[in-house]
C-alpha positions in Angstrom: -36.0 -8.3 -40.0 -36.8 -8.9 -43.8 -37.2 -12.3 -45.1 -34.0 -14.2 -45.0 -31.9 -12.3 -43.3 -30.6 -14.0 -39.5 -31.2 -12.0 -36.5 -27.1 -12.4 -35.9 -24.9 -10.0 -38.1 -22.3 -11.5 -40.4 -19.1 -10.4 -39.9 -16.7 -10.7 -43.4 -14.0 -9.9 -41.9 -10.9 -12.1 -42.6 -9.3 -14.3 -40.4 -6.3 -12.1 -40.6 -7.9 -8.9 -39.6 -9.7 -11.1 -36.9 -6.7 -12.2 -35.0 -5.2 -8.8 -35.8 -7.8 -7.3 -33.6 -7.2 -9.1 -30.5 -5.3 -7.4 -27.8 -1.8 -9.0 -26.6 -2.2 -10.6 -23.4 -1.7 -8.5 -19.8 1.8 -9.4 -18.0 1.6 -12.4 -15.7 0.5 -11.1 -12.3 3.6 -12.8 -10.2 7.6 -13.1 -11.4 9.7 -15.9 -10.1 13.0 -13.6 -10.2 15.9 -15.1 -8.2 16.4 -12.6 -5.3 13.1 -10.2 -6.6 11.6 -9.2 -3.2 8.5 -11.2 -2.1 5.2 -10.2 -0.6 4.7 -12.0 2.9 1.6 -11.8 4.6 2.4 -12.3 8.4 -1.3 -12.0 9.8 -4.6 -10.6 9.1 -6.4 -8.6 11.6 -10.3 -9.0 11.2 -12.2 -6.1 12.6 -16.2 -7.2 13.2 -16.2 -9.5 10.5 -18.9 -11.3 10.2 -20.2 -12.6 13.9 -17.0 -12.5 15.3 -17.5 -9.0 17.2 -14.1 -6.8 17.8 -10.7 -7.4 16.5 -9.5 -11.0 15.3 -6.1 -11.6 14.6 -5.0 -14.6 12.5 -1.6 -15.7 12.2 1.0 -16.2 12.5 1.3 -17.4 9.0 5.1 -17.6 8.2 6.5 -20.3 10.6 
């Protein structure tokens, strides 16, 4: 780099043109609708996961 310049590069854009750039944010990932139907996960069935050899099932989980 010549003498006096910073190893960073300036940026002169405005503050406007800044914000401007920035993306909107993504939609939430859940919805509390009333009456919207509802993921439920009832059990999990682990298949030689980890040192437990064979099929594991876990649950249940919605009592």
């Amino acid at each position: 780099a010549a003498p006096g310049e910073s190893a960073e590069e300036l940026d002169n854009r405005s503050l406007e043109e800044i914000l401007a750039s920035i993306p909107p944010p993504p939609p939430p990932a859940m919805s509390s609708e009333p009456g919207a139907p509802r993921l439920m996960i009832t059990h999990i069935v682990n298949r030689n996961f980890k040192s437990y050899a064979g099929e594991q099932i876990l649950g249940p989980f919605h009592k």
